[in-house]
N, C-alpha and C positions, 0 to 999 in steps of 0.2 A: 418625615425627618430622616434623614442621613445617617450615616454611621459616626460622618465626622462634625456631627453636631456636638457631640460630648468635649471634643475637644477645643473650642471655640468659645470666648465670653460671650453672654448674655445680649439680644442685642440693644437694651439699656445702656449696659456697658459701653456698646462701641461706638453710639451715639455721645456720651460723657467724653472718650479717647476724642470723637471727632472737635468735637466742640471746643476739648481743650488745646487744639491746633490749630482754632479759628485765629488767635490774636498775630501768630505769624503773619498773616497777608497785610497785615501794617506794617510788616518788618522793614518793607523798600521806601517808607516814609519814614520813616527812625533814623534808620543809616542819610537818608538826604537832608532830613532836619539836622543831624548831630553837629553842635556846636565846635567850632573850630579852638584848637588851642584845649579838649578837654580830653584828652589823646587817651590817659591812663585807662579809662573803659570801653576804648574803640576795639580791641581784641574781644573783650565779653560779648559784646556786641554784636563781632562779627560769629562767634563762635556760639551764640546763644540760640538760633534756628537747629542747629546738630546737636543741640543737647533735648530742646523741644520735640523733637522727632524721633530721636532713639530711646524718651522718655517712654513715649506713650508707643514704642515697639515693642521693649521690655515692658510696659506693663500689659500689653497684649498676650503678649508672651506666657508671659507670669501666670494669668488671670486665673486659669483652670486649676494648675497645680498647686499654686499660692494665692488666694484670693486678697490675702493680705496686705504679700507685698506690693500686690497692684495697686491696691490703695494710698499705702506710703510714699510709691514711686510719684503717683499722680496728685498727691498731696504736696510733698515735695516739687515739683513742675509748678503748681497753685501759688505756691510760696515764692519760687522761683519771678513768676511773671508779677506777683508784687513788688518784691524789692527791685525790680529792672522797673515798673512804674516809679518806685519812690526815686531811684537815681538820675531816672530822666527825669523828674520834677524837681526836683533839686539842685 
């Protein structure tokens, strides 16, 4: 083990971060489904991949110094990809 193992999550952790970045690769079918005429969430939409990824960079980040906040951040994210489920189903 390294020196700069201490400062690195766990690798449980980074496998959880990966995972929560799996639902992305449907993104390029979201945008191609998205219904015409329903314009008002077309910006969330396109802006919703750069919030999934600097999510789970800050909670990367985080993880050592704050283990906490990594969790809220990637709970938040959790939450996030729910309610972008419920509006697309809706």
């Amino acid at each position: 083990m390294g020196s700069n193992d201490n400062r690195r999550p766990p690798m449980w952790m980074t496998v959880i971060m990966i995972v929560m970045l799996l639902p992305l690769f449907s993104w390029p079918f979201v945008v191609s489904d998205y219904p015409e005429g329903k314009d008002e969430y077309l910006v969330l939409i396109y802006l919703f991949p750069i919030y999934a990824l600097l999510s789970v960079y800050c909670a990367y980040k985080t993880y050592v110094a704050r283990k906490e906040l990594s969790i809220i951040i990637l709970s938040l994210l959790m939450l996030s990809y729910i309610a972008c489920a419920w509006w697309l189903i809706v």
